[in-house]
LUMFIDO-217747 format. One line per 4 residues: for each residue x, y, z of N, C-alpha, C. Coordinates in nm, 2 decimals. Atoms other than C-alpha are relative to their C-alpha. Example, Ala and Ser with C-alpha at 12.3 -4.5 7.8 and 13.67 -1.06 7.14 Angstrom:
residues 2
0.09 -0.12 0.00 1.23 -0.45 0.78 0.09 0.12 0.00 ~ -0.09 -0.11 0.00 1.37 -0.11 0.71 -0.08 0.11 0.08
end
This chain:
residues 239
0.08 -0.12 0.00 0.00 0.00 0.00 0.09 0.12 0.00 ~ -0.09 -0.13 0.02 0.15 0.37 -0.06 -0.10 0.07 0.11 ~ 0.05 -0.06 -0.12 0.16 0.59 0.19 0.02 0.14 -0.02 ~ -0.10 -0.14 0.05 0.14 0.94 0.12 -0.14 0.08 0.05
0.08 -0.10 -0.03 -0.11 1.29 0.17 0.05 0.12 0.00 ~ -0.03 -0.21 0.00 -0.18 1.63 0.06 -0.06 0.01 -0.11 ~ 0.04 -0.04 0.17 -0.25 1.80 -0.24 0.14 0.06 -0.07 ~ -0.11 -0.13 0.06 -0.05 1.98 -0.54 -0.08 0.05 -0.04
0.12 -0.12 0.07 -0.13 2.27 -0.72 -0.01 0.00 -0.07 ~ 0.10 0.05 0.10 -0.33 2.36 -0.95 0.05 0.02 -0.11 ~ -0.08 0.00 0.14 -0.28 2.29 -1.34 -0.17 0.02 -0.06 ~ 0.08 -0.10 0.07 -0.45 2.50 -1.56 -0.03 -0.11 -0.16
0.04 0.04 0.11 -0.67 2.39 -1.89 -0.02 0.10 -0.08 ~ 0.03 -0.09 0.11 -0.82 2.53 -2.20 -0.19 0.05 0.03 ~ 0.13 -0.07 -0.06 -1.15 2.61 -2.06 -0.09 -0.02 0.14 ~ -0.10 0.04 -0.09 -1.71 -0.57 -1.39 -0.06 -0.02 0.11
0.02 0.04 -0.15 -1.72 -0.64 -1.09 -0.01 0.05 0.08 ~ 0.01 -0.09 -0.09 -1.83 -0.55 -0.83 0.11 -0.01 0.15 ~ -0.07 0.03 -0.12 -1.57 -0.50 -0.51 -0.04 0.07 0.09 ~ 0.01 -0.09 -0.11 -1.60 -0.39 -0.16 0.02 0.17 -0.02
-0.01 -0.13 -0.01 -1.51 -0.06 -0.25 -0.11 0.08 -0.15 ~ 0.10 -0.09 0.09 -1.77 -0.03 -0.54 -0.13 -0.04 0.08 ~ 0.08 0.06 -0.07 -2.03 -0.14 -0.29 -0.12 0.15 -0.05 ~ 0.06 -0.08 0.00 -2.32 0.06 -0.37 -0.07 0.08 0.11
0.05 -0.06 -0.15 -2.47 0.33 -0.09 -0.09 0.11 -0.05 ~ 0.12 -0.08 -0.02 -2.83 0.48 -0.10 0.07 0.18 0.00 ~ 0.03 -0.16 -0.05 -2.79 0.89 -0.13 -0.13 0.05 0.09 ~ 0.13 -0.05 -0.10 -2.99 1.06 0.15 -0.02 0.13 -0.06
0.04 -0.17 -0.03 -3.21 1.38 0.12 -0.10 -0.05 -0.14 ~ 0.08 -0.02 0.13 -3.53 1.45 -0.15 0.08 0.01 -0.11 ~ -0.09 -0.07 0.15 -3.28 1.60 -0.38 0.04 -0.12 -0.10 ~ -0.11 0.10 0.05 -3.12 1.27 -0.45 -0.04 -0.13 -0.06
0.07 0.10 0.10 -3.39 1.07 -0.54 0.04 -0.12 0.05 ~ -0.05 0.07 -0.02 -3.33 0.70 -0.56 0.15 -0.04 -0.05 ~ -0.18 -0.01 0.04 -2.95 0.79 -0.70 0.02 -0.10 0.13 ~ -0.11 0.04 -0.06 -2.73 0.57 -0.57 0.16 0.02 -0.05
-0.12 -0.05 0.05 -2.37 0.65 -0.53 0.10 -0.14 0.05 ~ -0.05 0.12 -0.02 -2.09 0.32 -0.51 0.14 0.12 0.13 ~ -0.04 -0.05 -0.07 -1.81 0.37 -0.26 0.14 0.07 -0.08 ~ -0.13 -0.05 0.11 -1.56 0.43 -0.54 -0.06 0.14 -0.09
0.07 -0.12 0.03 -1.81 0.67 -0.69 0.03 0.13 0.11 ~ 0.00 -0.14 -0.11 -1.82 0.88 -0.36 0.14 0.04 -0.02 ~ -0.13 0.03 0.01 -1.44 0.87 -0.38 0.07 0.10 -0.16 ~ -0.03 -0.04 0.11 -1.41 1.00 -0.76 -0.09 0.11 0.01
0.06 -0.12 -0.02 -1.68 1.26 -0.72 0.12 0.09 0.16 ~ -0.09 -0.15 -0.11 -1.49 1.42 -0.38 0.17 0.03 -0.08 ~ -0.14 -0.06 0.08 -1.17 1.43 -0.58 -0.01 0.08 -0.09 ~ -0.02 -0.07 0.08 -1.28 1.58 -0.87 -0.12 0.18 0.03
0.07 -0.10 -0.10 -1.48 1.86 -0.61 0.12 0.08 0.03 ~ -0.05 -0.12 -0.05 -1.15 2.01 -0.53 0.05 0.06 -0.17 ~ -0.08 -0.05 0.13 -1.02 2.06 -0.89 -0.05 -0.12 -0.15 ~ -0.02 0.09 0.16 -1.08 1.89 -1.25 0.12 -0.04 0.02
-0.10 0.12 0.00 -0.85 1.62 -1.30 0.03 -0.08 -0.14 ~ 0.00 0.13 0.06 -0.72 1.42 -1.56 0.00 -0.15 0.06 ~ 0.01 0.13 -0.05 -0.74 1.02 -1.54 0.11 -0.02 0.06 ~ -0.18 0.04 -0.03 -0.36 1.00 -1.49 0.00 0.11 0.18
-0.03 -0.09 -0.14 -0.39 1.31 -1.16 -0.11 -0.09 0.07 ~ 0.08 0.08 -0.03 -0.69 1.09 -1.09 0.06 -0.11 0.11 ~ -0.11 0.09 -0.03 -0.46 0.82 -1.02 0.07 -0.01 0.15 ~ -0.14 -0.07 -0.09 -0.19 1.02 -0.84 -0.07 0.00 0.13
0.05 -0.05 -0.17 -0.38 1.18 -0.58 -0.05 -0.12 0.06 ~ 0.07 0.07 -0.07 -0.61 0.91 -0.51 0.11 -0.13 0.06 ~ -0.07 0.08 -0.09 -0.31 0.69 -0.42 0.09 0.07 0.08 ~ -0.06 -0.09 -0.07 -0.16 0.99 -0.24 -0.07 0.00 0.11
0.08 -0.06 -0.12 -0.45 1.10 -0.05 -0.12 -0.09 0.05 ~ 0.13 0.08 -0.04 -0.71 0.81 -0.04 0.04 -0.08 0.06 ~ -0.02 0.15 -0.05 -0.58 0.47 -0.04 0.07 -0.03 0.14 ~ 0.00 0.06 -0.08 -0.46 0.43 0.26 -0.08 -0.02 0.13
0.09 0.05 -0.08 -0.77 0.46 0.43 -0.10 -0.01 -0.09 ~ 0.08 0.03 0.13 -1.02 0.38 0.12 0.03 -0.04 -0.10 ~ -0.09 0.10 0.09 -0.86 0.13 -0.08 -0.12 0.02 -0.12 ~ 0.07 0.05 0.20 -0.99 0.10 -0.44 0.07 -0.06 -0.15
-0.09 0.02 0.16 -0.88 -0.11 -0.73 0.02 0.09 -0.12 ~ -0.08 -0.09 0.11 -0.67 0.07 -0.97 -0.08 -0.01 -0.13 ~ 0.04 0.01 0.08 -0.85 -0.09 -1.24 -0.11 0.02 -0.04 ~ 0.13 -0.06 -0.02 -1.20 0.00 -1.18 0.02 0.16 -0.08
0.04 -0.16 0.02 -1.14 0.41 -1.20 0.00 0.03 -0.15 ~ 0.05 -0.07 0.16 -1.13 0.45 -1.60 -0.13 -0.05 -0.03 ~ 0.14 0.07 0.04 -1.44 0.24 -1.64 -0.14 0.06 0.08 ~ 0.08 -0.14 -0.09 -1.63 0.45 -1.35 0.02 0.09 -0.02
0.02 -0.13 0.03 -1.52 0.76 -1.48 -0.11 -0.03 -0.13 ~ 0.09 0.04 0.14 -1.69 0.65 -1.81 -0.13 -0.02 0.04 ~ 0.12 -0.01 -0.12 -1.99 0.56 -1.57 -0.06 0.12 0.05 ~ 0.09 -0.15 -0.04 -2.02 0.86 -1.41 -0.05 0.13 -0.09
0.00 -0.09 0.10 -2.01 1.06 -1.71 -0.14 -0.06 -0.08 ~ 0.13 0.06 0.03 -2.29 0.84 -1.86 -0.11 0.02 0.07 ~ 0.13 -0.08 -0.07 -2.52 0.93 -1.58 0.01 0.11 0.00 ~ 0.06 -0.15 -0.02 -2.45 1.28 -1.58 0.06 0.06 0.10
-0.02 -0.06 -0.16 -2.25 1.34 -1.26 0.12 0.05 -0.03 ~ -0.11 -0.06 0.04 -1.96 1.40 -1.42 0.04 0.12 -0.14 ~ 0.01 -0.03 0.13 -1.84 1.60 -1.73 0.19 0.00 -0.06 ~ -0.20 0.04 0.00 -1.48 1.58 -1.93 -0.01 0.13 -0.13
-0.05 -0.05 0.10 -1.33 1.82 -2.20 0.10 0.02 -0.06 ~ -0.12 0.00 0.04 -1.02 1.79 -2.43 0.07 0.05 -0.02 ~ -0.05 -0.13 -0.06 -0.77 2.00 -2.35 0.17 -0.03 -0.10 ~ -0.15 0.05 0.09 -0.50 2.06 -2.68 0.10 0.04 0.01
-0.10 -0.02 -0.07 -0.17 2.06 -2.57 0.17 0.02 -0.12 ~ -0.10 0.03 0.13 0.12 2.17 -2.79 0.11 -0.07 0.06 ~ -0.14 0.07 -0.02 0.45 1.95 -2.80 -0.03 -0.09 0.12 ~ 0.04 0.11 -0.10 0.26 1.69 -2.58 -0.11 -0.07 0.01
0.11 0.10 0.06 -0.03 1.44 -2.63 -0.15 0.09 0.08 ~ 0.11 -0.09 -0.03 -0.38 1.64 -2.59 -0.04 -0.12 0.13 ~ 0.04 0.04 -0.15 -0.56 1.56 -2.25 -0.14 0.01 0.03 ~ 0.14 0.00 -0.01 -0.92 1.45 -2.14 0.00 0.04 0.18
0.01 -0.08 -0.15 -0.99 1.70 -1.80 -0.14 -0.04 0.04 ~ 0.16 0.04 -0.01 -1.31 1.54 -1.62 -0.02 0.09 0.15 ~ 0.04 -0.04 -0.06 -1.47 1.75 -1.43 -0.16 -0.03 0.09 ~ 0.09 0.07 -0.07 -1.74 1.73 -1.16 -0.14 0.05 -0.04
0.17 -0.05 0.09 -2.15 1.83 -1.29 -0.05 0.02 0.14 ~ 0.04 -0.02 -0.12 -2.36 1.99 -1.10 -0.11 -0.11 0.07 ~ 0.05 0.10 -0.05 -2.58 1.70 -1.09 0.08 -0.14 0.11 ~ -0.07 0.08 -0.06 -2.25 1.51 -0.93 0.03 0.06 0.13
-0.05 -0.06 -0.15 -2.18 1.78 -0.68 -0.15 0.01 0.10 ~ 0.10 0.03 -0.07 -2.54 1.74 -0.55 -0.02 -0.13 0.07 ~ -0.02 0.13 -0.05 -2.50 1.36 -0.53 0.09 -0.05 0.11 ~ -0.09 0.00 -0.08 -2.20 1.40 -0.35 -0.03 0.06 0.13
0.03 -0.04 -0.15 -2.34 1.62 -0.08 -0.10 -0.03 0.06 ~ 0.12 0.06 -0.09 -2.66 1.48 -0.03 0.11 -0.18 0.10 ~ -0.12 0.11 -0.01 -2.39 1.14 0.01 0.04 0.08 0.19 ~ -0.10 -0.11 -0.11 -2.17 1.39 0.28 -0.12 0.05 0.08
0.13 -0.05 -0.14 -2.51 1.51 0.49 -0.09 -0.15 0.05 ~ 0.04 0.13 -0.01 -2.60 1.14 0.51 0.05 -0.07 0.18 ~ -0.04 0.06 -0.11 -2.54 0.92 0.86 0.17 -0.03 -0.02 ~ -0.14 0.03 0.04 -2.18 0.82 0.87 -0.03 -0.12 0.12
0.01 0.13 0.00 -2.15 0.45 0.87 0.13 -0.03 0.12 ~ -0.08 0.09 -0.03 -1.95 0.22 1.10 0.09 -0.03 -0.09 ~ -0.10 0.07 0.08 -1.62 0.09 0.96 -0.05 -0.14 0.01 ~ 0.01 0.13 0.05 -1.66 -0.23 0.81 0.19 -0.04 0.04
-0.14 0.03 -0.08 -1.40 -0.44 1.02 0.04 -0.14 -0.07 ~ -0.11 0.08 0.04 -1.18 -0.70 0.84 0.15 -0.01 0.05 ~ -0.10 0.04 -0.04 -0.91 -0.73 1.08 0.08 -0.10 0.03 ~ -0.06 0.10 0.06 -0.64 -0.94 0.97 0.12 -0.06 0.14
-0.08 0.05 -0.13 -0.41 -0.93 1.31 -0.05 -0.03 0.08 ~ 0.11 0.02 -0.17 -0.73 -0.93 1.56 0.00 -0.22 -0.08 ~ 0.05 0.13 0.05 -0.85 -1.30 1.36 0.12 -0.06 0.06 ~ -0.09 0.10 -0.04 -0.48 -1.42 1.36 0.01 -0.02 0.19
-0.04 0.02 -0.13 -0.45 -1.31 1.77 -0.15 -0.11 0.06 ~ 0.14 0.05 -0.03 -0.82 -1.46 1.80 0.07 -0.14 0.00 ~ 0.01 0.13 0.07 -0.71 -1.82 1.64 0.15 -0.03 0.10 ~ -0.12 0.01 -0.03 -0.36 -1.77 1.87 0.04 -0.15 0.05
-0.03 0.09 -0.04 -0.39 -2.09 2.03 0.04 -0.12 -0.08 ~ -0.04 0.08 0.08 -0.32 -2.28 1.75 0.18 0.01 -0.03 ~ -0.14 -0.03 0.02 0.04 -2.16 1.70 0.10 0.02 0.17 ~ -0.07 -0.05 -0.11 0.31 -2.18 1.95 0.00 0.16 0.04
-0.03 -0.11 -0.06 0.33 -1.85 2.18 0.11 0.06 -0.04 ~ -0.13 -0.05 0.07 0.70 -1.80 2.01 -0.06 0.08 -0.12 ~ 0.01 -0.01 0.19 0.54 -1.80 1.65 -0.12 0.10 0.05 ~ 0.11 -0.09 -0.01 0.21 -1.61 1.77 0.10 0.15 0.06
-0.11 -0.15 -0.06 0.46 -1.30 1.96 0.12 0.02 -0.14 ~ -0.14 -0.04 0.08 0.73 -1.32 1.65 -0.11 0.07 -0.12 ~ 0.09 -0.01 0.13 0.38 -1.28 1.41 -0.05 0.16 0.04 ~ 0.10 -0.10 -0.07 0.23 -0.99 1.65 0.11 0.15 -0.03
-0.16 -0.11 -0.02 0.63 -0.81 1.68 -0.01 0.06 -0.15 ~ -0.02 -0.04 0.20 0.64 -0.80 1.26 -0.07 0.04 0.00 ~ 0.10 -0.08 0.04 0.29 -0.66 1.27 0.00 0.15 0.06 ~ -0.03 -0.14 -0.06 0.37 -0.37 1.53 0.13 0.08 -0.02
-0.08 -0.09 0.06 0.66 -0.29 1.35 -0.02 0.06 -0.12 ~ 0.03 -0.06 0.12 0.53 -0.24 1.04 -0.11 0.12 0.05 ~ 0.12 -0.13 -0.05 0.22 -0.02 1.16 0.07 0.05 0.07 ~ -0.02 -0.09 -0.05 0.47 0.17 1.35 0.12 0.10 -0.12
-0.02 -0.05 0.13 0.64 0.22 1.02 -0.07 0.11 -0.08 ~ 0.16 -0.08 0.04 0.30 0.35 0.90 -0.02 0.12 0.03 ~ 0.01 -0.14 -0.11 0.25 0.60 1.18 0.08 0.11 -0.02 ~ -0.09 -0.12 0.02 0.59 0.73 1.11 -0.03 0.08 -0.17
-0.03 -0.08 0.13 0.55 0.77 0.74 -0.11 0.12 0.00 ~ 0.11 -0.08 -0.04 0.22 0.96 0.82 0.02 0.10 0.02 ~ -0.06 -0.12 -0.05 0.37 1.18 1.02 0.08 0.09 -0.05 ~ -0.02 -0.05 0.08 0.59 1.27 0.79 -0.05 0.06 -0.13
0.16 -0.06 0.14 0.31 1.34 0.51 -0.05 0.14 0.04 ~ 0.08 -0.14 -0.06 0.14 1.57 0.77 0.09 0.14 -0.01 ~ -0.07 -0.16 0.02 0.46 1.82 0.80 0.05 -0.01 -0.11 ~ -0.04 -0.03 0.15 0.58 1.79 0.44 -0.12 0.08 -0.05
0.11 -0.08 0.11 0.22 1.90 0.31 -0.09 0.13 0.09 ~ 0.03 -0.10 -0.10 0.13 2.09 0.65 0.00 0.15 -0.09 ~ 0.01 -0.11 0.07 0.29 2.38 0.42 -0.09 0.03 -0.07 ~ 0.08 -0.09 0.08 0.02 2.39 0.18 -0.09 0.10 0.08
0.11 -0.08 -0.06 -0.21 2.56 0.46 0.00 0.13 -0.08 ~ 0.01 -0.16 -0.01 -0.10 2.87 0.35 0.02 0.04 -0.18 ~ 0.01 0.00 0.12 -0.15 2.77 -0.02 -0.12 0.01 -0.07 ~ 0.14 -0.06 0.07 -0.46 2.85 -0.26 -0.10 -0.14 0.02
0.11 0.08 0.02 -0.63 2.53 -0.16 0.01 -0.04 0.19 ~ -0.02 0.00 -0.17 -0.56 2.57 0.25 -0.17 -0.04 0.06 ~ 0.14 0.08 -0.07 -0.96 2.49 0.31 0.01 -0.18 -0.04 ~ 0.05 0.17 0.03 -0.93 2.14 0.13 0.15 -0.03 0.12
-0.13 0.04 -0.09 -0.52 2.12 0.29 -0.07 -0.06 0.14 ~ 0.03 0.02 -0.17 -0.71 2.18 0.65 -0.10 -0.11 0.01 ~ 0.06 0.14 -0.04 -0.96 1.88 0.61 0.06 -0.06 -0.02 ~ -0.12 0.14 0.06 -0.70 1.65 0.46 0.06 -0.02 0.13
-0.07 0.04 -0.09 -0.48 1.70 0.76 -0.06 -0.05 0.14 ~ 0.10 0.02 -0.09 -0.76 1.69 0.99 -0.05 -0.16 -0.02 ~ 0.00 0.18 0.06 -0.81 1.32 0.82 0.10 -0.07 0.09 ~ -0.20 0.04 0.00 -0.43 1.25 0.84 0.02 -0.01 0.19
-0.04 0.00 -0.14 -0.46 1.29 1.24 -0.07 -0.11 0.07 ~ 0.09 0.15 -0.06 -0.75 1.03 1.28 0.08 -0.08 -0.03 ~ -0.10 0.10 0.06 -0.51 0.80 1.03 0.11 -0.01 0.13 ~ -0.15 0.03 -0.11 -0.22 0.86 1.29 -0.04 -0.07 0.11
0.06 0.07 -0.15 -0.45 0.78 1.58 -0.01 -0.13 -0.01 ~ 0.09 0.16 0.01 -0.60 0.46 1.46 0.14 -0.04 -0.01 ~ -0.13 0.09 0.02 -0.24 0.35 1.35 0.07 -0.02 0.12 ~ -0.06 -0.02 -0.10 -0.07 0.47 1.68 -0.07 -0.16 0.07
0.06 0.10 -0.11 -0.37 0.24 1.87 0.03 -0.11 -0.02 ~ -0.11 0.19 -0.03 -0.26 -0.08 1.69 0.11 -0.04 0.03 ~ -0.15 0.03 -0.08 0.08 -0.04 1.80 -0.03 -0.03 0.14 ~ 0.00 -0.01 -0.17 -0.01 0.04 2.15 -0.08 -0.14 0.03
0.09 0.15 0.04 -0.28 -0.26 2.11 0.10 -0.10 0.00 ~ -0.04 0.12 0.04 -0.06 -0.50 1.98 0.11 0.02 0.09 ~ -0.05 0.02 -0.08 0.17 -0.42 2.25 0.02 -0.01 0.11 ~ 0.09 0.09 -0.15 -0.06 -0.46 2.55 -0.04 -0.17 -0.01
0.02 0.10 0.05 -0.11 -0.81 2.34 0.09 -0.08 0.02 ~ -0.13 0.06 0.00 0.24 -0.90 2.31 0.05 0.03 0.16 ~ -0.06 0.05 -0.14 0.30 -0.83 2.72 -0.10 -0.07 0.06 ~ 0.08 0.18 -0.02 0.00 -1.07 2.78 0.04 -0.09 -0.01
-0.06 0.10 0.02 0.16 -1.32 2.60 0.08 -0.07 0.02 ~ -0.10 0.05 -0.09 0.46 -1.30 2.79 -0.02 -0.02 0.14 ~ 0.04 0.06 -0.21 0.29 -1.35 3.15 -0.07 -0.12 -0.04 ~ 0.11 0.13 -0.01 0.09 -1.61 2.99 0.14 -0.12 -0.01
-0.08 0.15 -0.05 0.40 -1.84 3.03 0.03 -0.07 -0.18 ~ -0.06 0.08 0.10 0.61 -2.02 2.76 -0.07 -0.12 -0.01 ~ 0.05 0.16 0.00 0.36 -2.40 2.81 -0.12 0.01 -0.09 ~ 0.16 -0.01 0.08 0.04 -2.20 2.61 -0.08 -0.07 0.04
0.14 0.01 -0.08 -0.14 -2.27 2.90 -0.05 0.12 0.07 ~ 0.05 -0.11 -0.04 -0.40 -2.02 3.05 0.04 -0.05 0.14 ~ 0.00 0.05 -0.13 -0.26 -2.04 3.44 -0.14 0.06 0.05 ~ 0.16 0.00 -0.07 -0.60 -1.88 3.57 -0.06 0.09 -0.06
0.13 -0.13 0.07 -0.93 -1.66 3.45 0.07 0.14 0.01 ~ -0.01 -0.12 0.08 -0.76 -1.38 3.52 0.13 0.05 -0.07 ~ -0.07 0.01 0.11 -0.50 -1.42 3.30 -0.04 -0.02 -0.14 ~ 0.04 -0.03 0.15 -0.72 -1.49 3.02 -0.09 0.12 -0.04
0.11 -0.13 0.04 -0.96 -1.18 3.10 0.14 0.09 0.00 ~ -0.08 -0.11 0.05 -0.60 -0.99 3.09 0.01 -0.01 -0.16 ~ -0.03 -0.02 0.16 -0.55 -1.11 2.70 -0.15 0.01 -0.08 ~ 0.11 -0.07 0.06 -0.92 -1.05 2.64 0.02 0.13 0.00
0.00 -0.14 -0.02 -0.88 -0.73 2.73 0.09 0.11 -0.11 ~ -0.05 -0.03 0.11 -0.60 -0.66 2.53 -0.03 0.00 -0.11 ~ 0.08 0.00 0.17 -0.78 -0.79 2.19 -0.14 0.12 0.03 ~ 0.11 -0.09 0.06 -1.06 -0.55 2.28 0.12 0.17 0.00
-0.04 -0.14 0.01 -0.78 -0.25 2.32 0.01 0.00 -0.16 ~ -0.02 -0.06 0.13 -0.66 -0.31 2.00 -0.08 0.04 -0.13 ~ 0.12 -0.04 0.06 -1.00 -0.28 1.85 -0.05 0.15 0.01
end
């Protein structure tokens, strides 16, 4: 996964399948009708809300600024822009470029920026949880206590990996605040801080996890209840 966040500035013109991330999601409000918007749709409309975009900046940003908390296959987005432009929520125009291959700029419609914020004044959903280290610490008893703590150590290093690169995103792009797009900059980073949070907590998690595992004794036996309500407790921190 790439890890990155912010915006650049702005560049000037001339005037399948379905996956978890195309999941479709009801728009709320009269305005919106029975529109539905997918989760890769909401995703391609708020990008092209701060600026028109070609497919290729399309790309960029969205694995700069999305993917690492709104994963979407790469190979979906030309086929959904084509989509959204068929219903109307989008719009594109060809933009000719001397001494460089002309460019299709898709911009957002006003029928897309309505979809989009009836979408954005809508409930805000629960995270859909697929967690891949909670399952393995869940199933721990199957694996020696060596191999379960050497599996847990590799996971809390990498997500503290994470956290750091993060951090680094936040003061590299911190500067744009005071650049021509400082209202979208200040919600991005405002993002970028929950991202740090939630990463920080599975470290700290997986490391209230990993000193359970070492009271629980080298035999991967539970010595008494409250030794196993201590490593419950721990799988609900890291949650």
């Amino acid at each position: 996964m790439r890890h990155g966040f912010g915006h650049t500035s702005q560049v000037s013109s001339s005037s399948d399948r379905e996956s978890p991330a195309d999941r479709p999601a009801r728009v709320a409000g009269p305005a919106a009708g029975a529109l539905q918007l997918s989760e890769l749709e909401v995703a391609l409309l708020a990008l092209l809300s701060i600026r028109p975009m070609t497919g290729y900046e399309i790309l960029r940003h969205h694995a700069r600024a999305l993917e690492p908390w709104w994963e979407t296959p790469r190979t979906q987005i030309y086929p959904k822009l084509r989509e959204l432009q068929r219903r109307g929520l989008i719009e594109h125009e060809y933009v000719v470029q001397q001494s460089k291959p002309n460019k299709r700029l898709y911009s957002i419609g006003p029928s897309g920026s309505q979809a989009l914020a009836s979408w954005l004044g809508s409930s805000i959903n629960v995270p859909e949880m697929r967690h891949h280290m909670m399952m393995r610490l869940f199933l721990g008893n199957f694996l020696p206590i060596e191999e379960t703590s050497r599996l847990l150590t590799d996971y809390r290093d990498r997500m503290a990996a994470r956290a750091e690169s993060f951090r680094q995103a936040k003061e590299r792009f911190s500067r744009s605040l005071s650049g021509p797009y400082r209202a979208t900059v200040f919600f991005e980073l405002l993002s970028l801080d929950h991202l740090i949070a939630m990463t920080d907590l599975e470290v700290t998690g997986t490391d209230k996890a990993l000193a359970a595992l070492r009271r629980l004794g080298s035999d991967g036996a539970l010595a008494s209840a409250e030794q196993a309500s201590e490593l419950l407790d721990a799988i609900r921190d890291v949650s």
